[in-house]
Every structure is written in structure tokens, then in C-alpha cells.
N, C-alpha and C positions, 0 to 999 in steps of 0.2 A: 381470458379469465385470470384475474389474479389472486391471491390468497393473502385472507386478512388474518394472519396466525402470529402469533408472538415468536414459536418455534422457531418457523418459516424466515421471519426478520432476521431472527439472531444467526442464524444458519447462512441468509446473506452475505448480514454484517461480515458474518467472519472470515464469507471467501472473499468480499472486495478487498477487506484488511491484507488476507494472505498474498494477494491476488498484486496488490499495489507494493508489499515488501519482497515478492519473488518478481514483480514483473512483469509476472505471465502468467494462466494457468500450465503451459505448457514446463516452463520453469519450475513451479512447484509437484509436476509430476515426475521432472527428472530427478528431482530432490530426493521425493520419494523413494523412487529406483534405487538411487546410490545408498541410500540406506540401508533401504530394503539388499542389496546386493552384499553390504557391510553387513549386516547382523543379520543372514538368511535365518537361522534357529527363531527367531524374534518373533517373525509374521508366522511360522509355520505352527500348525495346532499340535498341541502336546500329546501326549499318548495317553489312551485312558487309561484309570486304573484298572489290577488285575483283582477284580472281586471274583469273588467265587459265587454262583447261581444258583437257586433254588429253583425249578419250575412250582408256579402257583394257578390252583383252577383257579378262572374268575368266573361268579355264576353270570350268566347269560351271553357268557361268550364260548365257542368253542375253543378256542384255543388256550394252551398254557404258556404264560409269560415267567420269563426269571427278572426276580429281584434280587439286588447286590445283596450279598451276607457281610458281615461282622466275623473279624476273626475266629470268636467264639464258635459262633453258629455254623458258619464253615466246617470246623473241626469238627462239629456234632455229626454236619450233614453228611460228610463223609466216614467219621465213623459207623455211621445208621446205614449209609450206604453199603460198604463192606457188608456189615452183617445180614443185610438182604440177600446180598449174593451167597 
């Protein structure tokens, strides 16, 4: 079966390209490596940020999900909070 995709062509194109300036596929996975070994922070996923959480009912679900807050809102929710307790 083959696929008649424009994607799919250019997606090709671009490994025979890569494929014919490294030589190999295997060459352009050592490539890769070395890079990847030279700038490990690069590939690796960054850390999320630290939002502060609201829990929110959602109707016709049982459960409660948090949504990030705004610094503002943050400051509220916990001051609201305290004062519950």
C-alpha cells in the first residue's frame, strides 16, 4: 500500500536528503546522540510551572479538577482559605 500525501512526500524528501548528506540513517542517528549527549538540558522537558490550584466542580462529573490561578487569585484563594480555617 502506498500513500498518496503531500506530507508523507516531503517527509521522504527530507530523509533521502538527510540520508545522502550523513550517508546513512545510522550516521544521522549518531549525530543525533552526540548532540543530544552535548546539550543533554536541550532534549529534556522543562519543568512545569508552579501555579497555585483552585479545586473546581464540574457539573456532571464527580470529580473536582484544579485549574492554574493568577497570582492575584492565588493570594485570594489562600487568604479565603486561612479564614475558613
Amino acid at each position: 500500500m502506498t500513500y498518496r500525501d503531500k506530507i508523507v512526500d516531503e517527509v521522504r524528501a527530507i530523509r533521502e536528503q538527510l540520508c545522502n548528506q550523513a550517508g546513512s540513517l545510522e550516521n544521522i542517528l549518531a549525530t543525533l546522540r552526540k548532540e543530544e549527549s552535548a546539550h543533554p538540558g536541550r532534549m529534556a522537558k522543562p519543568p512545569a510551572p508552579d501555579y497555585g490550584t483552585q479545586p473546581v466542580s464540574v457539573p456532571g462529573r464527580h470529580k473536582k479538577i484544579a485549574l492554574p490561578l493568577c497570582a492575584e487569585d492565588r493570594a485570594k484563594y489562600e487568604k479565603s482559605k486561612t479564614k475558613s480555617l
